[in-house]
N, C-alpha and C positions, 0 to 999 in steps of 0.2 A: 484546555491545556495550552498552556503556552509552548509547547514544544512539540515538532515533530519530526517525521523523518524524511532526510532528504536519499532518495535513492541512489544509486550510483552503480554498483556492480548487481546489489540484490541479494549482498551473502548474510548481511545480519539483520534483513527486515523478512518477515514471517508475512507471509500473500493474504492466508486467511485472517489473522488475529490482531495485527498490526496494524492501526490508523494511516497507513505510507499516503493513501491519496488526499487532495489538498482539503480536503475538506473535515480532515482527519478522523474520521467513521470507519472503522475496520470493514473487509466485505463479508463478515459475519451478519451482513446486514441482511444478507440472503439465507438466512437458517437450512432453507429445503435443499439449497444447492451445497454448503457448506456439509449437513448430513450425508451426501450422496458421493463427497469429492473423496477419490483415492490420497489426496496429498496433502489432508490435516496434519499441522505443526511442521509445514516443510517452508522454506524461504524461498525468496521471491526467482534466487536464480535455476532452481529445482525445479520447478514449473514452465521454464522455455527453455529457447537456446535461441541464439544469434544465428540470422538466417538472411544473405543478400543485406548487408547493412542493416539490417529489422532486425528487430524482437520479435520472436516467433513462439504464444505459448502453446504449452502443451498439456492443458488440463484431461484432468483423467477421472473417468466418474467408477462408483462401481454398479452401476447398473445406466440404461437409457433412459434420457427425460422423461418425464410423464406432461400430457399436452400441457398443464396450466406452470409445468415449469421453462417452457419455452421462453415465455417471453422475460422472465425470472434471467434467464442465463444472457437472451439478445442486454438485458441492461447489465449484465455483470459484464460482459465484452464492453458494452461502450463505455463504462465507467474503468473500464485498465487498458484501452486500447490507448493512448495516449503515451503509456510509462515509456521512457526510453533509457533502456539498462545500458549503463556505459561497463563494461567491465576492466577498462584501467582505473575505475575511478571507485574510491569506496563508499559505504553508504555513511551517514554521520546525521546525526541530531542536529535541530535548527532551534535556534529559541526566536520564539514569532513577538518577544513583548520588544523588539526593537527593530528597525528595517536593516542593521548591518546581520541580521541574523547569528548576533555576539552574544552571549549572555556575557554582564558583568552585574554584582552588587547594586549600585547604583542604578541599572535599567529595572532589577526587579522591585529595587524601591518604590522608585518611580512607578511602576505599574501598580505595588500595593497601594499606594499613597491614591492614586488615581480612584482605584474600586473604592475605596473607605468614604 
Protein backbone atom coordinates (compact mmCIF):
# COMPACT_ATOMS: atom_id res chain seq x y z
CA UNK A 1 0.00 0.00 0.00
CA UNK A 2 1.13 3.29 -0.65
CA UNK A 3 -0.56 4.82 2.17
CA UNK A 4 -0.57 4.89 5.64
CA UNK A 5 -1.39 6.24 8.85
CA UNK A 6 0.23 8.85 10.50
CA UNK A 7 -0.83 9.00 14.21
CA UNK A 8 -1.39 11.84 16.04
CA UNK A 9 -4.01 11.98 18.78
CA UNK A 10 -5.20 8.05 18.11
CA UNK A 11 -9.00 8.79 17.72
CA UNK A 12 -9.40 7.42 13.96
CA UNK A 13 -6.61 4.68 13.93
CA UNK A 14 -7.99 1.27 15.28
CA UNK A 15 -4.66 -0.49 17.65
CA UNK A 16 -5.62 -4.01 16.60
CA UNK A 17 -6.71 -3.88 12.89
CA UNK A 18 -5.05 -0.84 11.42
CA UNK A 19 -1.51 -1.10 9.72
CA UNK A 20 -0.55 2.59 12.12
CA UNK A 21 3.11 1.07 12.57
CA UNK A 22 5.90 1.89 9.97
CA UNK A 23 5.96 -1.02 8.69
CA UNK A 24 2.36 -1.12 7.92
CA UNK A 25 1.39 -4.86 9.29
CA UNK A 26 -1.66 -4.38 11.66
CA UNK A 27 -0.91 -6.14 15.23
CA UNK A 28 -3.33 -8.72 14.21
CA UNK A 29 -0.17 -10.19 13.58
CA UNK A 30 -0.38 -11.60 17.01
CA UNK A 31 -3.61 -13.78 16.56
CA UNK A 32 -3.32 -15.42 20.32
CA UNK A 33 -2.99 -12.15 21.80
CA UNK A 34 -5.57 -10.39 19.59
CA UNK A 35 -8.15 -13.40 20.66
CA UNK A 36 -7.52 -12.86 24.39
CA UNK A 37 -7.66 -8.72 24.12
CA UNK A 38 -10.75 -7.14 25.92
CA UNK A 39 -10.52 -4.06 23.35
CA UNK A 40 -11.12 -5.54 19.64
CA UNK A 41 -12.22 -2.73 17.29
CA UNK A 42 -11.30 0.01 19.82
CA UNK A 43 -8.78 2.99 18.78
CA UNK A 44 -5.61 3.67 19.52
CA UNK A 45 -6.58 6.46 22.09
CA UNK A 46 -8.93 3.75 24.18
CA UNK A 47 -6.18 1.82 24.88
CA UNK A 48 -3.85 4.39 27.12
CA UNK A 49 -3.84 7.57 28.43
CA UNK A 50 -1.18 10.38 28.89
CA UNK A 51 0.69 9.85 31.92
CA UNK A 52 4.00 12.34 33.15
CA UNK A 53 4.41 13.53 29.43
CA UNK A 54 4.22 9.45 28.29
CA UNK A 55 1.90 7.31 26.75
CA UNK A 56 0.84 5.07 29.05
CA UNK A 57 -1.17 1.82 27.65
CA UNK A 58 -3.47 0.28 29.13
CA UNK A 59 -4.24 -3.06 27.47
CA UNK A 60 -6.80 -5.34 29.05
CA UNK A 61 -6.96 -9.08 28.41
CA UNK A 62 -9.84 -11.36 29.25
CA UNK A 63 -8.21 -13.97 30.87
CA UNK A 64 -3.98 -14.21 32.10
CA UNK A 65 -1.26 -15.15 29.51
CA UNK A 66 -0.56 -18.66 28.97
CA UNK A 67 3.59 -19.16 29.32
CA UNK A 68 4.09 -19.49 25.38
CA UNK A 69 2.12 -16.28 25.05
CA UNK A 70 4.66 -14.23 26.96
CA UNK A 71 6.90 -13.64 24.91
CA UNK A 72 4.11 -13.18 22.16
CA UNK A 73 3.01 -9.98 24.33
CA UNK A 74 7.20 -8.85 25.35
CA UNK A 75 7.30 -8.24 21.19
CA UNK A 76 3.67 -6.67 21.02
CA UNK A 77 5.10 -4.10 23.75
CA UNK A 78 8.38 -3.49 21.85
CA UNK A 79 6.77 -3.14 18.65
CA UNK A 80 4.20 0.00 20.15
CA UNK A 81 6.42 1.22 22.69
CA UNK A 82 7.73 3.84 20.47
CA UNK A 83 4.01 5.55 19.25
CA UNK A 84 4.03 8.86 20.74
CA UNK A 85 0.27 10.01 20.80
CA UNK A 86 0.13 13.68 20.58
CA UNK A 87 -3.45 14.58 21.45
CA UNK A 88 -3.52 18.20 19.98
CA UNK A 89 -2.61 16.74 16.84
CA UNK A 90 -5.02 14.59 14.55
CA UNK A 91 -4.28 11.43 13.01
CA UNK A 92 -4.28 11.63 8.94
CA UNK A 93 -3.23 9.37 6.11
CA UNK A 94 0.21 9.68 4.41
CA UNK A 95 0.82 8.70 0.87
CA UNK A 96 4.32 7.03 1.04
CA UNK A 97 4.69 6.92 -3.41
CA UNK A 98 6.32 10.58 -2.67
CA UNK A 99 8.71 11.95 0.19
CA UNK A 100 6.37 15.29 0.67
CA UNK A 101 3.98 12.65 1.93
CA UNK A 102 1.27 14.63 -0.75
CA UNK A 103 -0.64 12.63 -2.91
CA UNK A 104 -1.22 14.25 -6.16
CA UNK A 105 -2.12 12.75 -9.97
CA UNK A 106 1.01 12.98 -11.12
CA UNK A 107 3.02 11.26 -8.24
CA UNK A 108 0.57 8.23 -8.62
CA UNK A 109 1.46 8.22 -12.33
CA UNK A 110 4.68 8.27 -11.75
CA UNK A 111 4.67 5.51 -9.41
CA UNK A 112 2.32 3.33 -12.04
CA UNK A 113 4.54 4.24 -14.90
CA UNK A 114 7.52 3.11 -12.52
CA UNK A 115 5.86 -0.75 -11.63
CA UNK A 116 4.91 -1.35 -15.45
Amino acid sequence: SETKWNVGCGSKVMFWEDGWKDDGVSLMKYPRLYHTSQQKYQYIQQLGMTSNGGWEWKLQRRRFLLEAEIDMATKLMEDIEGLIVQTQRQDNWVWQGDSSGTYTVGNAYMLLDRDS
